[in-house]
C-alpha positions as YAML, in Angstrom:
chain: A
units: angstrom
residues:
- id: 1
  name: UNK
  ca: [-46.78, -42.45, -45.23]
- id: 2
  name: UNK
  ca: [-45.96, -40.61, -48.74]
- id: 3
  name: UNK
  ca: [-43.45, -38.48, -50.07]
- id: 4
  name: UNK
  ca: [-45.84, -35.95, -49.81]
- id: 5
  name: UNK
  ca: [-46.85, -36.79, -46.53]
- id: 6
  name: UNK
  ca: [-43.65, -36.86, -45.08]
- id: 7
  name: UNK
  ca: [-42.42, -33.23, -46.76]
- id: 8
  name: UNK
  ca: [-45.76, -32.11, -45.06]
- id: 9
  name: UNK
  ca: [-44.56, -33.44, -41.98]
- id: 10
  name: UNK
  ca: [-41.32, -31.78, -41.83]
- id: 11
  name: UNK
  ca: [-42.54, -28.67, -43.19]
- id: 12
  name: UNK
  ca: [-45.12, -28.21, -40.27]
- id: 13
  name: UNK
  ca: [-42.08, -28.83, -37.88]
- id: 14
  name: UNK
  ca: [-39.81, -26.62, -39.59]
- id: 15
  name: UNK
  ca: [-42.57, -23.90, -39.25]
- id: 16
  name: UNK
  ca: [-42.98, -24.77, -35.83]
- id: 17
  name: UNK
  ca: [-39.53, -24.71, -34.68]
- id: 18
  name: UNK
  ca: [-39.35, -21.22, -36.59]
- id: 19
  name: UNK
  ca: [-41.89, -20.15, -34.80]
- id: 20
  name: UNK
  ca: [-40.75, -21.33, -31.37]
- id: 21
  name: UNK
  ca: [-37.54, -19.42, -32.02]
- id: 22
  name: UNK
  ca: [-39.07, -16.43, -33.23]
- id: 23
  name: UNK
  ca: [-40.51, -16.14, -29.75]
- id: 24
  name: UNK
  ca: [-37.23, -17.07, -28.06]
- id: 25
  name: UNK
  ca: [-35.73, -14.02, -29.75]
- id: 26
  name: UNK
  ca: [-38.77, -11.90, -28.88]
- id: 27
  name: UNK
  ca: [-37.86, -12.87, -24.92]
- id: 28
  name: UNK
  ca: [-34.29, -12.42, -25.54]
- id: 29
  name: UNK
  ca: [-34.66, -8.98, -26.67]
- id: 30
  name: UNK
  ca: [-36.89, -8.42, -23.58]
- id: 31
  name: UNK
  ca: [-34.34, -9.85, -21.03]
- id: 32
  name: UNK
  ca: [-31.66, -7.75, -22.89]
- id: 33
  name: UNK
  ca: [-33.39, -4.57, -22.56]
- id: 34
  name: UNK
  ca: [-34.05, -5.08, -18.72]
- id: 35
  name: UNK
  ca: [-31.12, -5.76, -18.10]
- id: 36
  name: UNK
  ca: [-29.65, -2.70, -20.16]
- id: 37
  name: UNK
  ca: [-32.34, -0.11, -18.09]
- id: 38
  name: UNK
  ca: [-30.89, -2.09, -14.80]
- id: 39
  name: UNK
  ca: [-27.48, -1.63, -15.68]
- id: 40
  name: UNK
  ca: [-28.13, 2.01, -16.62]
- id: 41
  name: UNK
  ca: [-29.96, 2.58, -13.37]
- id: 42
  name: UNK
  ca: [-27.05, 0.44, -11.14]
- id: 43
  name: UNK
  ca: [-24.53, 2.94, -13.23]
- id: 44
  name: UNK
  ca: [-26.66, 6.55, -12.08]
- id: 45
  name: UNK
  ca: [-27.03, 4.84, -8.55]
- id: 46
  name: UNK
  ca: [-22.86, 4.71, -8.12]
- id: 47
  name: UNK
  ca: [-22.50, 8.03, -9.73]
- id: 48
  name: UNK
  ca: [-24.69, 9.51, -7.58]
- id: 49
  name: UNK
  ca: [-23.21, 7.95, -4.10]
- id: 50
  name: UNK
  ca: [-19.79, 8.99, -5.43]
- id: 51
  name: UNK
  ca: [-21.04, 12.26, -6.24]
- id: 52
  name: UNK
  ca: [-22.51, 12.39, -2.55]
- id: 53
  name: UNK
  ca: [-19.05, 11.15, -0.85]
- id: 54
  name: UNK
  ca: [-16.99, 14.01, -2.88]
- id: 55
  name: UNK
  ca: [-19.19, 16.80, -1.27]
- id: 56
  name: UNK
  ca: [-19.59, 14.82, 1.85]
- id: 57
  name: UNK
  ca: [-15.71, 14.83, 2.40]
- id: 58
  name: UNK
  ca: [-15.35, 18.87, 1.31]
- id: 59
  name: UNK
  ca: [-18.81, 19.55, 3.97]
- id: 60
  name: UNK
  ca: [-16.38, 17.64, 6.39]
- id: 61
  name: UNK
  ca: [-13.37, 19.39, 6.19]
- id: 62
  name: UNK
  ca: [-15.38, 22.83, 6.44]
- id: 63
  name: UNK
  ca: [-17.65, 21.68, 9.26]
- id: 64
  name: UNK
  ca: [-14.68, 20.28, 11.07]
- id: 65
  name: UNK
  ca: [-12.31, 23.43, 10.87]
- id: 66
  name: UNK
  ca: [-15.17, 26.23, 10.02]
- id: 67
  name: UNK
  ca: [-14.19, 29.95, 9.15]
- id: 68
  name: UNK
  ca: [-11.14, 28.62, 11.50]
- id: 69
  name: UNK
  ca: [-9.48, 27.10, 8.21]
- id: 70
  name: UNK
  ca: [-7.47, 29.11, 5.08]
- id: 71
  name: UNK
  ca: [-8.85, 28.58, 2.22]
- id: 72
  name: UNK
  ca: [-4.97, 27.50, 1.07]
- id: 73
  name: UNK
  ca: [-5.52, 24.73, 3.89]
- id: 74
  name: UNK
  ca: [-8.47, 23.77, 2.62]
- id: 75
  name: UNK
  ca: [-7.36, 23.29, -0.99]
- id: 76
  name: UNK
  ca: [-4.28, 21.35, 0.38]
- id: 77
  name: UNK
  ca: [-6.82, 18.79, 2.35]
- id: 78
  name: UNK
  ca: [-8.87, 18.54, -1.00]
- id: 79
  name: UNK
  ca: [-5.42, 17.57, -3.06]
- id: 80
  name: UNK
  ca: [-4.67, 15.31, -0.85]
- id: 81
  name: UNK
  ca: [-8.45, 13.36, -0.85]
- id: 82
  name: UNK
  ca: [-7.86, 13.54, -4.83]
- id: 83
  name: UNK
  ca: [-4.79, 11.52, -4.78]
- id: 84
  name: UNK
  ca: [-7.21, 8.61, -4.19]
- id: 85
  name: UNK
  ca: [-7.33, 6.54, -7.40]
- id: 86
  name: UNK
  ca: [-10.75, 6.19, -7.23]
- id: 87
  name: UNK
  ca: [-11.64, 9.25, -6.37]
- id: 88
  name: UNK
  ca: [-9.63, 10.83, -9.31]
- id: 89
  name: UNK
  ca: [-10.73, 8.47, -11.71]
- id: 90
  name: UNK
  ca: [-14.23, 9.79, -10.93]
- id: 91
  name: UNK
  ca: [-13.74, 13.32, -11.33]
- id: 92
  name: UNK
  ca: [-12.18, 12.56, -14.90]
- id: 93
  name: UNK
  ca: [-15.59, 10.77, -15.89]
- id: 94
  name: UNK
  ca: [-17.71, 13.54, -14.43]
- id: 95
  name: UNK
  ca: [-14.96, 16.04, -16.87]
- id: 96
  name: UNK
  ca: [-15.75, 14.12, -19.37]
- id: 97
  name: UNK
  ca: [-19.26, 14.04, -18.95]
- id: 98
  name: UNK
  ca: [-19.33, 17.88, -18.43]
- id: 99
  name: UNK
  ca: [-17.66, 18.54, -21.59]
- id: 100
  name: UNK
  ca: [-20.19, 16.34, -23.75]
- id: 101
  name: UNK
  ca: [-23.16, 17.67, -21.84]
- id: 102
  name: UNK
  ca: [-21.52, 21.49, -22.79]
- id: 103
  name: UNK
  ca: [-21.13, 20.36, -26.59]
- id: 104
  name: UNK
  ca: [-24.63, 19.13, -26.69]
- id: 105
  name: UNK
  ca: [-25.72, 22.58, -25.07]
- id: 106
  name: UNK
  ca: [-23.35, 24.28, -28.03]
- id: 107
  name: UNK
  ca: [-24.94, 22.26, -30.92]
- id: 108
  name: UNK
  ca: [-28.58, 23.12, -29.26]
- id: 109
  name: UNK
  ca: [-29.04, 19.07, -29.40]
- id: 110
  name: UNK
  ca: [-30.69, 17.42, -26.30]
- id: 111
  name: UNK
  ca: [-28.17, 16.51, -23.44]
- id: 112
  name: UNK
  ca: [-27.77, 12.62, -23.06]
- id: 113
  name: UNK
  ca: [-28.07, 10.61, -19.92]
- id: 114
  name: UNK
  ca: [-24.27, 10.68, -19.26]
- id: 115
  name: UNK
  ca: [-24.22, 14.36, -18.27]
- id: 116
  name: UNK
  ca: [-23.98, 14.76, -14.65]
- id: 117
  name: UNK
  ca: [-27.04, 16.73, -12.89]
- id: 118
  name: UNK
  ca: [-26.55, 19.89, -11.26]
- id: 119
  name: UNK
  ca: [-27.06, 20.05, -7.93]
- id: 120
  name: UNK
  ca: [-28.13, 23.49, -6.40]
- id: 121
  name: UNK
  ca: [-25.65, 24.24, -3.50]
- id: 122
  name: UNK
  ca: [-27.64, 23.75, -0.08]
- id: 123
  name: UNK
  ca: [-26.39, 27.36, 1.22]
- id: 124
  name: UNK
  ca: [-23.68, 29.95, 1.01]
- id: 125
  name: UNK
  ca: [-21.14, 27.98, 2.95]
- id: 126
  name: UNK
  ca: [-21.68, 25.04, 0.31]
- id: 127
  name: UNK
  ca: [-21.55, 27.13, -2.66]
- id: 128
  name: UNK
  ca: [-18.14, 28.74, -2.15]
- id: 129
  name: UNK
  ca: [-17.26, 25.12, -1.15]
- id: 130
  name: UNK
  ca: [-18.59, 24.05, -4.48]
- id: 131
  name: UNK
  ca: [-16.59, 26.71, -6.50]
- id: 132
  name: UNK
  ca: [-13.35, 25.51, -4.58]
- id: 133
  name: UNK
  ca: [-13.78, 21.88, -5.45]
- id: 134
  name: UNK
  ca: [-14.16, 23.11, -9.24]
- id: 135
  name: UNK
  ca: [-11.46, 24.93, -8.58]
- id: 136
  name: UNK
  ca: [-8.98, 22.46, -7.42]
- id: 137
  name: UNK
  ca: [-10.47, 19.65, -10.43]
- id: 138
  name: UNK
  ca: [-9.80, 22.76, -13.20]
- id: 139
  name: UNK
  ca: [-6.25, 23.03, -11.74]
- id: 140
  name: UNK
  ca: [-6.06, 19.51, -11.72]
- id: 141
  name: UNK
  ca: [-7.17, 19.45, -15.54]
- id: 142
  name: UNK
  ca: [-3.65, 22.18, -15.89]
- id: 143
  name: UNK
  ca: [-1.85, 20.00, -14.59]
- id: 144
  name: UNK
  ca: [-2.52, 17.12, -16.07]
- id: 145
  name: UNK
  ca: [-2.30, 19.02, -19.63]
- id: 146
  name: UNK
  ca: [0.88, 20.08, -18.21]
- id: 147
  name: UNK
  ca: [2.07, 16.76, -17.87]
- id: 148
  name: UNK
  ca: [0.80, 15.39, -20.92]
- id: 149
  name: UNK
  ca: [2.74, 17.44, -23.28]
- id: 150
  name: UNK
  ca: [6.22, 16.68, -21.53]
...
């Protein structure tokens, strides 16, 4: 085999190899974008179930005490389901989320996939439910500026 021969040789493996990885990358970048859309769709799935439990638990406390319960009462059982960590860590992303999707709105740009979606309140009973939750996470947010600049 020649010089020339050989430099062939190892040129047309060097090409191939290049190749080869070329279409490695190409499969990478497909596995990496599945698995991004997955994640993204794993991440709506939990918002949505935790956004389900929070009205779940205020539909509870009304069906389980009716027109029979103050709406103080009912504000007091609310704080005390938000003093779960979890719970409060969620309504501080869903803030958060509110806010952005509220600038986006403001600036007239399209809202991203990180704004929470309204969901229309099933009937009148649920909507002033609705309203009190908000009401008890805004007083929450006064609080919690409150605290912050002490």
């Amino acid at each position: 085999m020649t010089k020339e021969q050989k430099t062939e040789a190892l040129r047309t493996s060097i090409a191939k190899a290049q190749k080869r990885q070329r279409e490695l990358m190409s499969e990478v970048d497909k596995t990496e974008a599945k698995l991004a859309k997955l994640e993204k769709e794993l991440s709506a799935e939990l918002d949505r179930q935790k956004t389900q439990n929070c009205r779940k638990m205020g539909e509870l406390i009304y069906e389980k005490f009716g027109d029979d319960i103050t709406p103080s009462e009912f504000e007091d059982m609310i704080a005390f389901i938000f003093l779960n960590e979890e719970i409060r860590e969620y309504v501080e992303t869903e803030k958060k989320k509110r806010k952005a999707a509220e600038i986006a709105i403001a600036k007239g740009t399209e809202i991203s996939d990180t704004a929470p979606d309204p969901l229309p309140p099933k009937n009148e009973k649920s909507k002033s439910l609705n309203s009190i939750i908000d009401d008890i996470i805004n007083d929450s947010d006064d609080n919690s500026d409150a605290d912050d600049e002490e």
